[in-house]
Backbone as CSV, one residue per row, in Angstrom:
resi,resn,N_x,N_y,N_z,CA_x,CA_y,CA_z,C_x,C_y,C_z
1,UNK,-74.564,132.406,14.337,-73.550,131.548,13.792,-73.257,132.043,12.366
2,UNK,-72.071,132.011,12.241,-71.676,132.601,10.553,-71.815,131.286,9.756
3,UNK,-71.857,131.313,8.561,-71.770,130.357,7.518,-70.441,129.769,7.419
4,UNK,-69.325,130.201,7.715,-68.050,129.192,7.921,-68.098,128.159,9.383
5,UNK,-69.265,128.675,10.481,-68.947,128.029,11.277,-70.367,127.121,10.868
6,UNK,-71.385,127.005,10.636,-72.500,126.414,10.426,-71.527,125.099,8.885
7,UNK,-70.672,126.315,7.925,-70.348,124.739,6.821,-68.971,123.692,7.744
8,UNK,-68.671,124.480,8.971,-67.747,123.437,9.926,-68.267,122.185,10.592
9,UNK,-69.577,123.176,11.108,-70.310,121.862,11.785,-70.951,120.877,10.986
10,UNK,-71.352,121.564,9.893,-71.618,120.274,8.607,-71.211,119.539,8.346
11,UNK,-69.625,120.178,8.046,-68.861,118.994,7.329,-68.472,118.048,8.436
12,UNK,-68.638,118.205,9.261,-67.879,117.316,10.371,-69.330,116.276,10.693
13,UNK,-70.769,116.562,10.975,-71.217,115.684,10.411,-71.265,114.446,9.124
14,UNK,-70.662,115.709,7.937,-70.705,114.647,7.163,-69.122,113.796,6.807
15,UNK,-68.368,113.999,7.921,-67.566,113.024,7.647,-66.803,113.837,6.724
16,UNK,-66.636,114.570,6.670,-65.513,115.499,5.722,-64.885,116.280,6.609
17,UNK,-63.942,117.059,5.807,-62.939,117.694,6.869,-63.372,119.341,6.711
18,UNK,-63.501,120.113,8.376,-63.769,121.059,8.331,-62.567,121.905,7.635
19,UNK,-63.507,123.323,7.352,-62.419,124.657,6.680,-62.760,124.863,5.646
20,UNK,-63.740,124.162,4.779,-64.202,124.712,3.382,-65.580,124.977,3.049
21,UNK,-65.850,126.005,2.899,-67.287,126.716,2.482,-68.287,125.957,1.768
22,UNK,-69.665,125.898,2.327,-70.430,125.228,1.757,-70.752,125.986,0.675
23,UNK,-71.592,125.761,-0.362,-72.415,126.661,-1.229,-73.508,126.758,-0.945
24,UNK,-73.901,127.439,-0.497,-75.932,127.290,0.237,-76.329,128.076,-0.682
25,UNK,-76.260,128.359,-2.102,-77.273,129.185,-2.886,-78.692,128.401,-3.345
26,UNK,-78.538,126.824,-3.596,-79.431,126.439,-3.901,-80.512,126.198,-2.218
27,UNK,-80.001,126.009,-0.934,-80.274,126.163,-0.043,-81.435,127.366,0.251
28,UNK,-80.785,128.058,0.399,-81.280,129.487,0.213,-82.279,129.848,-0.831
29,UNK,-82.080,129.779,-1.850,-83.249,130.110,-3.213,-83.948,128.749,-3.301
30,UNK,-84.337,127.804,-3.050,-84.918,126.735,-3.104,-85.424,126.023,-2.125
31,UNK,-84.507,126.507,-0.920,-85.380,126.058,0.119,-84.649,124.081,0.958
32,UNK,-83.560,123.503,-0.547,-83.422,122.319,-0.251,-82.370,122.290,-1.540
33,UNK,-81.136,121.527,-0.861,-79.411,121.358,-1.381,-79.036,119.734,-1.088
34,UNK,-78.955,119.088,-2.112,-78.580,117.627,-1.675,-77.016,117.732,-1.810
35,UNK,-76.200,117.579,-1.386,-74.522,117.574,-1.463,-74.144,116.389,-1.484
36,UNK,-74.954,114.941,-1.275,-74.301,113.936,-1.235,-75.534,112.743,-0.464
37,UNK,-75.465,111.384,-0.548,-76.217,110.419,-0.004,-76.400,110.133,1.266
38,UNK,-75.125,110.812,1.935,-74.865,110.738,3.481,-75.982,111.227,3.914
39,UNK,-75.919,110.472,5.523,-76.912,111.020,6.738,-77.299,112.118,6.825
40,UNK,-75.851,113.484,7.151,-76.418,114.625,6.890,-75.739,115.764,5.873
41,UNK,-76.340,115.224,4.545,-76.096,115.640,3.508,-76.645,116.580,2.797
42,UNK,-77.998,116.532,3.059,-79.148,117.480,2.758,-79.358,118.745,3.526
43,UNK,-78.968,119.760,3.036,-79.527,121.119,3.638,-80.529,121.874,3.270
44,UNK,-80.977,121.921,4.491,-82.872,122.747,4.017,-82.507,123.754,4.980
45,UNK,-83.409,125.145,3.974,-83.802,126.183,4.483,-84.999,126.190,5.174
46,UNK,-85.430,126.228,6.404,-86.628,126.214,7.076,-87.405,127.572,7.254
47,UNK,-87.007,128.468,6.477,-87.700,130.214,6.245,-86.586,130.867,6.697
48,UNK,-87.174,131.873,7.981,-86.316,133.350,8.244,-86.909,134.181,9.399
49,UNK,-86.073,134.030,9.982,-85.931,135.340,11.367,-85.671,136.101,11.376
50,UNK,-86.278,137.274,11.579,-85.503,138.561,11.592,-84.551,139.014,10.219
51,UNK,-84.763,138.555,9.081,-84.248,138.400,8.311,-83.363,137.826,7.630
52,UNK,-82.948,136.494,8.501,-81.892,136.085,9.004,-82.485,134.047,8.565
53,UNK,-81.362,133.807,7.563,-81.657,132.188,7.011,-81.460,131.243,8.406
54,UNK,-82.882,130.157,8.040,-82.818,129.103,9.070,-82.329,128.006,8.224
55,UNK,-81.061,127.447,9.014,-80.364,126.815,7.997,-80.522,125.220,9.523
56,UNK,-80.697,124.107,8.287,-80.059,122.875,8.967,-79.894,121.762,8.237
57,UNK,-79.040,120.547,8.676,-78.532,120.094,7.553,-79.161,118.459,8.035
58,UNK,-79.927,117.377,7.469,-80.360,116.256,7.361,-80.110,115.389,6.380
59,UNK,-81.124,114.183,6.577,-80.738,112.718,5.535,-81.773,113.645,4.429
60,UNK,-81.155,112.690,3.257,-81.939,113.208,1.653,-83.223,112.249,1.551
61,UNK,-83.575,110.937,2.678,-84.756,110.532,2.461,-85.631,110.572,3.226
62,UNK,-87.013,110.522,2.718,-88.057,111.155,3.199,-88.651,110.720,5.023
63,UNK,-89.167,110.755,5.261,-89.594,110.361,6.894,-90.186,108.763,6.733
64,UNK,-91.023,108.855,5.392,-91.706,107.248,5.348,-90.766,105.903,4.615
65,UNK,-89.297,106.642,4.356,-88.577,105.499,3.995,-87.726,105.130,4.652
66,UNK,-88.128,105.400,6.259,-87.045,104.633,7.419,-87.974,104.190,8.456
67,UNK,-87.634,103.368,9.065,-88.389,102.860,10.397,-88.284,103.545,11.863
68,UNK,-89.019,103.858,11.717,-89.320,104.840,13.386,-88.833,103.934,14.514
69,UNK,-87.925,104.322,15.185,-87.230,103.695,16.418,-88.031,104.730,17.930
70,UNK,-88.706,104.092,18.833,-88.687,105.019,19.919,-87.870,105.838,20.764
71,UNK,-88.066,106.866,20.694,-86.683,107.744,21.343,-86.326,107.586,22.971
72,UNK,-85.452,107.745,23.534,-84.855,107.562,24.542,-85.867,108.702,25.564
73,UNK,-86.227,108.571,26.902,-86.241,109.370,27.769,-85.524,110.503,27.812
74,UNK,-84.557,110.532,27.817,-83.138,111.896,27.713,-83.308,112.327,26.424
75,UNK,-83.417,111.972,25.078,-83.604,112.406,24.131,-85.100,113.055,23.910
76,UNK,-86.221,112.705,24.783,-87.565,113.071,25.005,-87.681,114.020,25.957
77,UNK,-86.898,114.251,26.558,-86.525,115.376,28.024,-85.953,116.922,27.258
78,UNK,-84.835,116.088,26.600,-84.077,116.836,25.814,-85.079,117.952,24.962
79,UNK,-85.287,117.434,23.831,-86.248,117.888,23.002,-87.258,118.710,23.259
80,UNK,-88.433,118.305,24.489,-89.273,118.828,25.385,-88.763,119.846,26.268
81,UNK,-87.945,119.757,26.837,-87.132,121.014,27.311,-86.769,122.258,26.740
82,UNK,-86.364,121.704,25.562,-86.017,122.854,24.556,-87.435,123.362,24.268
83,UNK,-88.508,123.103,23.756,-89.369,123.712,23.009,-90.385,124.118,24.349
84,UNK,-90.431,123.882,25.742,-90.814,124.548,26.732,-89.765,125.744,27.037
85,UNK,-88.754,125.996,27.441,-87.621,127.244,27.744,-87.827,128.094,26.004
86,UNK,-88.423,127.520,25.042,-88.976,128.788,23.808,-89.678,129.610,24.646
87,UNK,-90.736,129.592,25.089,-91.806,129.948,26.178,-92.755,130.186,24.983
88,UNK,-93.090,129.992,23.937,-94.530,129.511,23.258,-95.514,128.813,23.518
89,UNK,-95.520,127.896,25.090,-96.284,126.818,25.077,-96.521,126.653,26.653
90,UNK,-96.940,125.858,27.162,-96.704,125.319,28.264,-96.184,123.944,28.208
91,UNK,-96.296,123.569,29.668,-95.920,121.989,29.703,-96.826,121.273,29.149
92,UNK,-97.792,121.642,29.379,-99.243,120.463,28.957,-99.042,120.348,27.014
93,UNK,-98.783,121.887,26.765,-99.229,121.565,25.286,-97.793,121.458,24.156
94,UNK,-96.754,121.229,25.165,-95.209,120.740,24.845,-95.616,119.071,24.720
95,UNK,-96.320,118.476,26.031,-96.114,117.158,25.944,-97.227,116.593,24.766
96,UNK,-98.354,117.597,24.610,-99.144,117.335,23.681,-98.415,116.917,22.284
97,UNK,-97.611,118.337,22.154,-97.140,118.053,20.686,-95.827,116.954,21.096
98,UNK,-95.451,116.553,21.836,-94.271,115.719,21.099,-94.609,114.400,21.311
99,UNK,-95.831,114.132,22.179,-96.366,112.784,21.820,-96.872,112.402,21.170
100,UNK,-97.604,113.323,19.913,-98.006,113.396,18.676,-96.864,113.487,18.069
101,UNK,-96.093,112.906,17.726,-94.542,113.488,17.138,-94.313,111.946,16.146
102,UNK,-93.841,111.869,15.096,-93.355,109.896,14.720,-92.470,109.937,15.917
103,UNK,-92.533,108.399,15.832,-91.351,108.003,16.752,-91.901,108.039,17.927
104,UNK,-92.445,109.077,18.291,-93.077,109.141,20.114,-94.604,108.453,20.174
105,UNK,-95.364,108.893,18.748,-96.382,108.011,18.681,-96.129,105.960,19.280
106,UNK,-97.358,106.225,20.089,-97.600,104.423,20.361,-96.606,104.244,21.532
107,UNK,-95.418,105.082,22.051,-94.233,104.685,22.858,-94.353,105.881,24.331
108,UNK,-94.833,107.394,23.959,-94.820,107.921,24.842,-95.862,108.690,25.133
109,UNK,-96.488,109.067,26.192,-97.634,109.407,26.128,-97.975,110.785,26.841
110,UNK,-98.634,111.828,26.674,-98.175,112.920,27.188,-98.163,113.232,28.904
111,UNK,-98.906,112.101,29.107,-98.486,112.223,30.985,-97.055,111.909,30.945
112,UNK,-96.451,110.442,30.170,-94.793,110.261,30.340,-93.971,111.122,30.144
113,UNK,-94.253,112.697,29.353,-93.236,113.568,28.658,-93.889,114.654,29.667
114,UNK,-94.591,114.735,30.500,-95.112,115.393,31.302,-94.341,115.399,32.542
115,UNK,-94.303,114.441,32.738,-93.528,113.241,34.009,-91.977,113.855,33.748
116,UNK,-91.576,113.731,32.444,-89.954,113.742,32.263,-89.493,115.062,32.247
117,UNK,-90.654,116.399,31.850,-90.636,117.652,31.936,-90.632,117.976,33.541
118,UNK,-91.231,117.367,34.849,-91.311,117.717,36.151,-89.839,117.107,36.509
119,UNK,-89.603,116.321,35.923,-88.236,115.798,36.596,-87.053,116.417,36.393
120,UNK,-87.019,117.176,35.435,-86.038,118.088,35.212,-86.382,119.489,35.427
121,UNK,-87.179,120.040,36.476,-87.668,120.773,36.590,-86.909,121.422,37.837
């Protein structure tokens, strides 16, 4: 993805109008760019591939100043799907980690994300 199409999909998260270039220098050299209070306002650099910036764009507050909602089945399928088709893992130690996950803690359990990984199988 180029950086005009990554500051498109941004801005259209954030409720602005696509076509104008983000500035990701502080992104990039810092690692973390607040642009504004909005949902997804905050862009963090998450390191580098191949030489190549991991860019994504989130809320500016921290994980312990919102209330953990349990995630949906499809959104738990979703997620789990993706990080099994990486092929880093198996099923067992996909459902491990995302039932250890906030949010999945106390609600899903790794036989249930186990269960939701065979069903889309």
């Amino acid at each position: 993805m180029t950086a005009q199409q990554f500051a498109d999909i941004a801005a259209q998260e954030m409720y602005r109008e696509p076509g104008t270039d983000l500035d990701l220098g502080d992104a990039l050299t810092q690692g973390r760019a607040v642009l504004g209070g909005g949902r997804y306002e905050t862009l963090v650099c998450a390191g580098q591939v191949d030489g190549m910036p991991i860019l994504t764009f989130t809320a500016p507050w921290g994980m312990d100043d919102v209330q953990w909602v349990a995630p949906s089945a499809a959104y738990v399928r979703f997620l789990a799907s993706g990080l099994l088709s990486a092929g880093a893992w198996d099923a067992e130690a996909v459902a491990s980690y995302v039932a250890a996950c906030p949010g999945a803690v106390g609600h899903w359990s790794e036989q249930g994300i186990a269960d939701l990984l065979s069903e889309g199988a």
